[in-house]
N, C-alpha and C positions, 0 to 999 in steps of 0.2 A: 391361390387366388389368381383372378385372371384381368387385369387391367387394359384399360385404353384411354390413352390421352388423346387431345386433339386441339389445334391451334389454326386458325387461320387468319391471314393479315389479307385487309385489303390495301389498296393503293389510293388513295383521294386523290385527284387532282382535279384541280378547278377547285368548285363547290364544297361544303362539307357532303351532301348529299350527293356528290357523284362517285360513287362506289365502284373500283374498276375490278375484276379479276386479280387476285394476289396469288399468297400460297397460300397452299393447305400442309398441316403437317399432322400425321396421325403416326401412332404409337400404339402399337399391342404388346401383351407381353404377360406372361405368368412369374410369381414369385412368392413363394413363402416366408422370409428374411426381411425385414425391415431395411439393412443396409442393401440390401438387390432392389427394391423398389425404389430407392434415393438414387443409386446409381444409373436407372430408366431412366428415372424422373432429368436428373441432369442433363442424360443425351436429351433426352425429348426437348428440356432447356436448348440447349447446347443446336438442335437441330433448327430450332424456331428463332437463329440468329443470335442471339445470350451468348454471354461472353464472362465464364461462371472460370475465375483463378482459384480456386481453394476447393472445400468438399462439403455437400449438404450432411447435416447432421441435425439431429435431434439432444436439444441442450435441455437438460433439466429445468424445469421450473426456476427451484431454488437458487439452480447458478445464472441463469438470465435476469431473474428480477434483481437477483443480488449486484450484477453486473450494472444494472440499469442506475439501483440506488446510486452505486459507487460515483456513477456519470453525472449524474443530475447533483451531485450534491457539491460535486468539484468542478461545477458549473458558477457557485455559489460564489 
């Protein structure tokens, strides 16, 4: 499969409405693998200024709600 990300920031100053020139940051890229496309995904992160210390992953359902209950309940 064949991906492309794309992020541009502008620069405000002054105004909200006065919109200067920023970056652009684009990203192409093929991958079949789910962990290759998280790894993109992070440079592309990573490229657009992000400041990412760990690894993107894909958590189960079961174990992020279960983790959530855990949170909220010992909130309590």
């Amino acid at each position: 499969m064949k991906f492309e990300m794309a992020g541009q920031h502008y620069n405000y100053l002054g105004g909200f409405n006065d919109k200067q020139p920023g970056t652009k940051v684009t990203i192409e890229f093929e991958a079949e693998q789910l962990q290759d496309i998280l790894e993109e995904f992070t440079m592309f992160l990573r490229g657009c200024g992000f400041t990412i210390n760990g690894t993107l992953d894909v958590i189960p359902d079961e174990e992020y709600y279960a983790a959530t209950i855990r949170t909220d309940n010992s909130m309590d």
